[in-house]
C-alpha positions as a Markdown table, in Angstrom:
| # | Residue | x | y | z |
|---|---|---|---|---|
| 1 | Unk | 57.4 | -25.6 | 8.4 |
| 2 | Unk | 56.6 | -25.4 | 4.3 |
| 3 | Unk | 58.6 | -23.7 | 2.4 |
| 4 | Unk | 58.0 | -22.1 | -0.9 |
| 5 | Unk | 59.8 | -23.3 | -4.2 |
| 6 | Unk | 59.8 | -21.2 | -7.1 |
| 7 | Unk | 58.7 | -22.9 | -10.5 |
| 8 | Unk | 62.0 | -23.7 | -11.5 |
| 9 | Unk | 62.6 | -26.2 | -8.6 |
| 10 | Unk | 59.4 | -27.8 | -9.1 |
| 11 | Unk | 60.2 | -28.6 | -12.9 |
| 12 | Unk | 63.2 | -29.8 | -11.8 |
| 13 | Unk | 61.7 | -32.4 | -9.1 |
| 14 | Unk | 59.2 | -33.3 | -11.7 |
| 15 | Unk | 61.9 | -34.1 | -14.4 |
| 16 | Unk | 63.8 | -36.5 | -11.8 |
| 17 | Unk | 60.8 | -38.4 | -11.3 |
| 18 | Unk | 60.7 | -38.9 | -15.6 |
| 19 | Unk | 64.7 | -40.2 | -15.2 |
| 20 | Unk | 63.6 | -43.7 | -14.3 |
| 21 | Unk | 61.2 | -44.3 | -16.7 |
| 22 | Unk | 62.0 | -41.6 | -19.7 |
| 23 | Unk | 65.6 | -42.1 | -19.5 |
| 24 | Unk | 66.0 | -45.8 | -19.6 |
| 25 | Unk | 62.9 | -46.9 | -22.2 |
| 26 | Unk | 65.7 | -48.8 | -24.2 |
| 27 | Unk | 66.9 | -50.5 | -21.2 |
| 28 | Unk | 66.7 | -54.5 | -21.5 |
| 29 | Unk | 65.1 | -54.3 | -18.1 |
| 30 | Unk | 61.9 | -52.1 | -19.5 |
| 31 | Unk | 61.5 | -54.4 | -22.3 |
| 32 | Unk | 58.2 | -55.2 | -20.6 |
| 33 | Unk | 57.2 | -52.1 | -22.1 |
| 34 | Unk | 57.1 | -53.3 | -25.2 |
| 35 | Unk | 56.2 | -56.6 | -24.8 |
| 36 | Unk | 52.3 | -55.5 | -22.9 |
| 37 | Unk | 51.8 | -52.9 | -25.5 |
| 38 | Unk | 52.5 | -56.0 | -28.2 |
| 39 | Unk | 49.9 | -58.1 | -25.9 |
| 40 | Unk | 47.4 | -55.5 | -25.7 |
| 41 | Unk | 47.7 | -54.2 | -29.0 |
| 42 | Unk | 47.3 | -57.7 | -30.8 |
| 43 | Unk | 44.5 | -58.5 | -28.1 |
| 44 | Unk | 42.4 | -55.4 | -29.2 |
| 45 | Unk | 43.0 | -56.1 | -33.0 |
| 46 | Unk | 41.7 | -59.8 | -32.2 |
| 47 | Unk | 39.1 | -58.9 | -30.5 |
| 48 | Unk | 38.0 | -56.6 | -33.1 |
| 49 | Unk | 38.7 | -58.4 | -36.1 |
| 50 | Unk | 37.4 | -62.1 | -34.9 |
| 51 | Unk | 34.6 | -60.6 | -32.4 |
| 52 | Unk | 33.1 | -59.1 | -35.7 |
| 53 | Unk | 33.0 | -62.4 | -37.1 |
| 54 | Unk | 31.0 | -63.6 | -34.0 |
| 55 | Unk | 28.5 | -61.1 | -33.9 |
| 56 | Unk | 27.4 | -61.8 | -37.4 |
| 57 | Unk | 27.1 | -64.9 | -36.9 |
| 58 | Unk | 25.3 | -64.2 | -33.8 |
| 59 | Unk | 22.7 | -61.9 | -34.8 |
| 60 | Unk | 21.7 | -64.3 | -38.1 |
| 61 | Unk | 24.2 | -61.8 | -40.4 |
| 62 | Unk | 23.6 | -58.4 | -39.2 |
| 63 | Unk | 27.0 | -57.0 | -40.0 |
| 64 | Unk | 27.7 | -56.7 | -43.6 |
| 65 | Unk | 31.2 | -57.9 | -44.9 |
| 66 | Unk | 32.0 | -54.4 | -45.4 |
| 67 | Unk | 31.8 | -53.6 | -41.8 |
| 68 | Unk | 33.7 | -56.9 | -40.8 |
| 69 | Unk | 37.0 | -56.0 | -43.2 |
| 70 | Unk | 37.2 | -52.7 | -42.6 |
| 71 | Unk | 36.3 | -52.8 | -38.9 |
| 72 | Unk | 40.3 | -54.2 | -38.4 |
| 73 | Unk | 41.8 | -51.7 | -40.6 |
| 74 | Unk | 40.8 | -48.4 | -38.4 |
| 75 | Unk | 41.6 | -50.7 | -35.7 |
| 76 | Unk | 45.1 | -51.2 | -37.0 |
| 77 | Unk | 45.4 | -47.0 | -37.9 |
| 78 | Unk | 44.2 | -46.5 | -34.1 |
| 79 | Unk | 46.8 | -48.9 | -32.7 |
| 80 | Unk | 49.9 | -47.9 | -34.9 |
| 81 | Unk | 49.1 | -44.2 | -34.0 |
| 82 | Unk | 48.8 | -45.6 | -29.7 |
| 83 | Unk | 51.4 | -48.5 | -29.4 |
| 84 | Unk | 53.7 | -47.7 | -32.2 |
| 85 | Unk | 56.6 | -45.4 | -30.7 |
| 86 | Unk | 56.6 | -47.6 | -28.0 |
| 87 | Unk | 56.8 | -51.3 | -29.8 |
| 88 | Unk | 56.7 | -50.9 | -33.1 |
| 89 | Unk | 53.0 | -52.4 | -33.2 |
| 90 | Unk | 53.5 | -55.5 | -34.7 |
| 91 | Unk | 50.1 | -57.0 | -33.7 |
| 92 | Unk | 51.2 | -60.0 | -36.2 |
| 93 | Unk | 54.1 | -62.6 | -36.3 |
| 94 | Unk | 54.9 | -62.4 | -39.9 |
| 95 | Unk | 55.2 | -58.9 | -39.4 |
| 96 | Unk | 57.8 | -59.7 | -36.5 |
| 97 | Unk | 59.9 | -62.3 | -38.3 |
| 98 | Unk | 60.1 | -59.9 | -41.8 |
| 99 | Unk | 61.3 | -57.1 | -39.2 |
| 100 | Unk | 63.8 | -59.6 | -37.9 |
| 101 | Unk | 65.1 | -60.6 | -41.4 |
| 102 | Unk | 65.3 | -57.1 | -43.1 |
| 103 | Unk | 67.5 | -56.6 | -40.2 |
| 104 | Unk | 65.3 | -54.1 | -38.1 |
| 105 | Unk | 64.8 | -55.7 | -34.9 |
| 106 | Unk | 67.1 | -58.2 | -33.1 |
| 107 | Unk | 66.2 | -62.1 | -33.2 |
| 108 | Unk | 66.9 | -61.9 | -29.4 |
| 109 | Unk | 63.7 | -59.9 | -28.9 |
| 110 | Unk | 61.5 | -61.9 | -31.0 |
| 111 | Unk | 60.5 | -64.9 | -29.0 |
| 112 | Unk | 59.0 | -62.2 | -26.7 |
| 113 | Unk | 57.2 | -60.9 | -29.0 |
| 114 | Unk | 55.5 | -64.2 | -30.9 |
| 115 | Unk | 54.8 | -64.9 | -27.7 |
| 116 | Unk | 53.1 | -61.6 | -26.4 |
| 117 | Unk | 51.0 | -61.6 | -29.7 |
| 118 | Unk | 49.8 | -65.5 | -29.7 |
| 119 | Unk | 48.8 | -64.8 | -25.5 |
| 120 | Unk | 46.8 | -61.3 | -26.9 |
| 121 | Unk | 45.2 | -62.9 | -29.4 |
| 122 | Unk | 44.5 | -66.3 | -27.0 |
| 123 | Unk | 42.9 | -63.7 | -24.2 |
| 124 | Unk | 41.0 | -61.8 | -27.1 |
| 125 | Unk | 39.1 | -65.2 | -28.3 |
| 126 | Unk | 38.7 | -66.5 | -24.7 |
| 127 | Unk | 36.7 | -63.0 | -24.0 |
| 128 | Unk | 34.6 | -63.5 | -26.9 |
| 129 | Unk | 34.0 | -67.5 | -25.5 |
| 130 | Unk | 32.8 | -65.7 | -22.3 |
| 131 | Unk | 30.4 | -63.2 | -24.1 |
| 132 | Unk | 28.6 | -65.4 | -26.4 |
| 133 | Unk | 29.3 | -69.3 | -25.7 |
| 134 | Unk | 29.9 | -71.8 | -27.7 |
| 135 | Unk | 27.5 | -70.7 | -30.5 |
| 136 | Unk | 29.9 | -69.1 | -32.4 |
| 137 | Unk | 33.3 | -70.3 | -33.6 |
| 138 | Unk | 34.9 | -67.0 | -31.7 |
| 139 | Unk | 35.6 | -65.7 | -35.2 |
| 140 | Unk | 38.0 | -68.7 | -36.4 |
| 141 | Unk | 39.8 | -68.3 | -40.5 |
| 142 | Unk | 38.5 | -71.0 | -42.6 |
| 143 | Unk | 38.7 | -71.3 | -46.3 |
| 144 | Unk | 35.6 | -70.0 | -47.6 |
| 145 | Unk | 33.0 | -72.0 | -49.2 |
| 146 | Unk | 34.1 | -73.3 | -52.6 |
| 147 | Unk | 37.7 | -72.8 | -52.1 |
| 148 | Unk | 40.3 | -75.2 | -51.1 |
| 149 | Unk | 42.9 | -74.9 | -48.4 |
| 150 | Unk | 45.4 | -74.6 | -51.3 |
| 151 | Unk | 43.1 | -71.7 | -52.7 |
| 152 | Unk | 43.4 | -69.9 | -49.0 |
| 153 | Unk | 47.2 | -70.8 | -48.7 |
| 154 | Unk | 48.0 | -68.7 | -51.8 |
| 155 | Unk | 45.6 | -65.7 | -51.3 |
| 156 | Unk | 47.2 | -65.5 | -47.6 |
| 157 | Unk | 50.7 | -66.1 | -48.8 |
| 158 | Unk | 49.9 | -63.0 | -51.4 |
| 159 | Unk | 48.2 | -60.8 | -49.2 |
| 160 | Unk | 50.6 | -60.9 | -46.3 |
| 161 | Unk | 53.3 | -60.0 | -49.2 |
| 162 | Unk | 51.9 | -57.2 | -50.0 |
| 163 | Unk | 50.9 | -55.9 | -46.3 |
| 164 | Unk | 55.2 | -56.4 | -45.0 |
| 165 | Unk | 55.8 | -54.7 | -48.3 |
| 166 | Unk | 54.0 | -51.7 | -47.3 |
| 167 | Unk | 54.9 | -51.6 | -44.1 |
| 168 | Unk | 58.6 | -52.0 | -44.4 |
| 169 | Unk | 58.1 | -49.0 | -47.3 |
| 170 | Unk | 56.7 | -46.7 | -44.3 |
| 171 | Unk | 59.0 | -47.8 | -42.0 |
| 172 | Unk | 62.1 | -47.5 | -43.9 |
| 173 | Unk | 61.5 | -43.5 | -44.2 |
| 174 | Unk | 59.6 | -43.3 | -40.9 |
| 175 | Unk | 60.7 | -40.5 | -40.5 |
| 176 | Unk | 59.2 | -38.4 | -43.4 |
| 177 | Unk | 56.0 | -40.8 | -43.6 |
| 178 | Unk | 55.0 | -39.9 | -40.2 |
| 179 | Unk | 51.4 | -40.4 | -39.2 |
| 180 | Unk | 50.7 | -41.7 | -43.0 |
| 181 | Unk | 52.3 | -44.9 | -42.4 |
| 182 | Unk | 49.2 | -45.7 | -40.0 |
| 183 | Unk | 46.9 | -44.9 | -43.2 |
| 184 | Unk | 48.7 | -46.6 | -45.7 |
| 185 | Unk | 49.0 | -49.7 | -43.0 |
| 186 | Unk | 45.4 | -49.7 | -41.9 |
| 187 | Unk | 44.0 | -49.0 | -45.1 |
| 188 | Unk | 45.4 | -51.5 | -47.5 |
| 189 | Unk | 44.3 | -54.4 | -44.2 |
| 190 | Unk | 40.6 | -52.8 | -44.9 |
| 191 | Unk | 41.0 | -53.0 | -48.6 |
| 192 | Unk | 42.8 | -56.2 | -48.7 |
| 193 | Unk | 39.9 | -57.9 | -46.7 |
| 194 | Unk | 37.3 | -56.4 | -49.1 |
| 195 | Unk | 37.9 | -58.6 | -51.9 |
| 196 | Unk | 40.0 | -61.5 | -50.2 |
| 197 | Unk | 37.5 | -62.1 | -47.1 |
| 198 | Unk | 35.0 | -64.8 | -48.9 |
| 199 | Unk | 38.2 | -67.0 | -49.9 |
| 200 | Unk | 40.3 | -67.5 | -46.8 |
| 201 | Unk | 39.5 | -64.9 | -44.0 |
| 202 | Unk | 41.8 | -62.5 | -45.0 |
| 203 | Unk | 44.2 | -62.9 | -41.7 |
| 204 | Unk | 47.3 | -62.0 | -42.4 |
| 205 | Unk | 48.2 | -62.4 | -39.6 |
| 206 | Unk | 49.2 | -66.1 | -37.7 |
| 207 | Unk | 48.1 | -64.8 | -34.0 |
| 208 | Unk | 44.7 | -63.8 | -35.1 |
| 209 | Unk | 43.8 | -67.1 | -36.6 |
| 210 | Unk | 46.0 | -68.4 | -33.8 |
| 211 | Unk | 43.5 | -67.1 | -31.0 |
| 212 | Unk | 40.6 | -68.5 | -32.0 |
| 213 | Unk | 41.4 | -71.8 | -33.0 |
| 214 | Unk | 42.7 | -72.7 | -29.6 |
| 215 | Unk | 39.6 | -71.6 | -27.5 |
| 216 | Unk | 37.6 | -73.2 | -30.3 |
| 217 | Unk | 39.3 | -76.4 | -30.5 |
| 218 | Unk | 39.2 | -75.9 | -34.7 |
| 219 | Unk | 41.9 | -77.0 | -36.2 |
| 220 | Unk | 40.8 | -77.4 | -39.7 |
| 221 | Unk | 43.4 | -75.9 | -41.9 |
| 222 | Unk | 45.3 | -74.1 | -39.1 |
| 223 | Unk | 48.5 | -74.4 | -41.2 |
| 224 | Unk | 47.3 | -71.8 | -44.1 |
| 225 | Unk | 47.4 | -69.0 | -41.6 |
| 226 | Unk | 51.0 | -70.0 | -40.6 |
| 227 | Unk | 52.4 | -71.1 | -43.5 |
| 228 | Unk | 51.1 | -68.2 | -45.9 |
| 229 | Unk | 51.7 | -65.4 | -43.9 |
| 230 | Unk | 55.1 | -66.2 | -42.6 |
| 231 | Unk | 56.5 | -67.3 | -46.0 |
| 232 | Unk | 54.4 | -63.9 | -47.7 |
| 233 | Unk | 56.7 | -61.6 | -45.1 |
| 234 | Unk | 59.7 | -63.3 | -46.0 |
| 235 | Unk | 59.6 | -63.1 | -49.3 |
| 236 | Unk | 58.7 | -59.2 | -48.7 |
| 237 | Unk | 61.9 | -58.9 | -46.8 |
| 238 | Unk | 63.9 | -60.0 | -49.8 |
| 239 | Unk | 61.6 | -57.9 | -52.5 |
| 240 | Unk | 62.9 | -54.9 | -49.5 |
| 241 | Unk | 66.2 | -55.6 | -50.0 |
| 242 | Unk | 65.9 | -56.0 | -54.0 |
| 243 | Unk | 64.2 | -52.6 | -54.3 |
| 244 | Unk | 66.0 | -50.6 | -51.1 |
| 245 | Unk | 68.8 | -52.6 | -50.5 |
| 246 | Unk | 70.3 | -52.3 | -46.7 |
| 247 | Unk | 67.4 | -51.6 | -43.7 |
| 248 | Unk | 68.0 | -48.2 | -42.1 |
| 249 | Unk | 68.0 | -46.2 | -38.5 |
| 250 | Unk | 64.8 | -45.1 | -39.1 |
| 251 | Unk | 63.5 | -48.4 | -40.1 |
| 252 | Unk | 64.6 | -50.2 | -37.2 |
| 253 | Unk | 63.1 | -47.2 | -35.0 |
| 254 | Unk | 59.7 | -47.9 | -36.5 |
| 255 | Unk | 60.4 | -51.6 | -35.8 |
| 256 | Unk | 61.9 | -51.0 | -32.5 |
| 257 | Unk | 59.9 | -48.4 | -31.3 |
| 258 | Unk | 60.2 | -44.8 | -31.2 |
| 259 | Unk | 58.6 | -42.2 | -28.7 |
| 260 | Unk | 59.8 | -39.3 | -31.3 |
| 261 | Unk | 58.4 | -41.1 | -34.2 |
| 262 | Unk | 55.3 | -39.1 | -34.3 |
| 263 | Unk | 55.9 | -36.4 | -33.1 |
């Protein structure tokens, strides 16, 4: 026969059915958590930032460069905002390896992530493969016309510099930044591609040049988007240190993830 509970027993069986998954987030065995919001999050970004490449291209130049560079950034605010507190959104391998080095997130942990990244941003070129052929390059980073690969190699060195360096500055005082740091982020990407765009791609980011290049089968200067963005974060690791010396709590909860961050 049913019996009645009062409210208070109901809260109560509802709060023992949070313990498993609430109560043990920073369990190694949950680190799946992290690891699909890094896939998903860096397989939206891709998808975004190279499938706006591809419809230009597409439709004979119908989206302006504008709309292609600033497309990403309100991508990037969107996903910080979503995946942030619970994986530090990423979205980027130099971003991961300048975390590691300032000392914010645990070596251990990154192979996981490189690895969730490069598979998000493989799956986000293969859907635009199975959208629009092979008509399109699926949104690959080339140096732009006129400029060498050395040209491409410094802007991307440079840029990604100056993108760790802001985001280590939010995320070393997380905690009164807030929401801001999703701005800052996502609006210095938009800005960034504005002026840098026509010379290399303004990537940034090794996974989203990554992506494409594999379905593609391009190769063509595939070590600028390694070698400048991953040497750009180190550097802004060091220049992190120089100016703020030791990495904090709240830095490594940005880094790490942190459901309280925004709240």
């Amino acid at each position: 026969m049913p019996t009645n509970r009062s409210p208070n027993h109901l809260r109560q069986a509802l709060l023992a059915l949070e313990v498993p998954f609430g109560g043990t987030f920073d369990a190694p065995a949950v680190e799946w958590r992290r690891l699909l919001s890094e896939w998903f999050g860096t397989f939206v970004l891709v998808l975004v930032a190279a499938g706006a490449v591809v419809v230009n291209d597409a439709s004979g130049g119908a989206v302006p460069l504008a709309s292609r560079v600033v497309a990403p950034g309100i991508v990037v605010m969107g996903l910080i905002y979503s995946t942030g507190p619970i994986g530090g959104a990423h979205l980027n391998p130099a971003v991961t390896l300048c975390f590691a080095t300032r000392g914010n997130f645990p070596w251990l942990r990154v192979p996981g992530y490189l690895l969730a990244q490069l598979c998000g941003a493989v799956a986000a070129a293969g859907v635009l493969r199975a959208l629009f052929g092979d008509r399109v390059s699926v949104g690959a980073t080339l140096p732009g016309a006129g400029f060498s690969a050395g040209d491409s190699l410094g802007i991307e060195l440079l840029l990604t510099l100056v993108l760790c360096t802001v985001i280590l500055g939010t995320a070393w005082g997380g905690k009164n930044v807030g929401p801001n740091a999703a701005i800052a982020v996502g609006g210095y990407v938009a800005a960034a591609g504005l002026w840098a765009a026509p010379v290399s791609g303004a990537s940034m980011n090794p996974a989203r040049s990554f992506g494409p290049a594999l379905v593609a089968g391009d190769w063509r200067s595939w070590w600028v988007y390694w070698i400048g963005p991953v040497i750009g974060g180190q550097v802004a690791a060091g220049l992190a240190w120089v100016l703020r010396g030791s990495h904090t709590a709240a830095g490594d909860l940005a880094a790490q993830g942190d459901p309280d961050l925004f709240s």
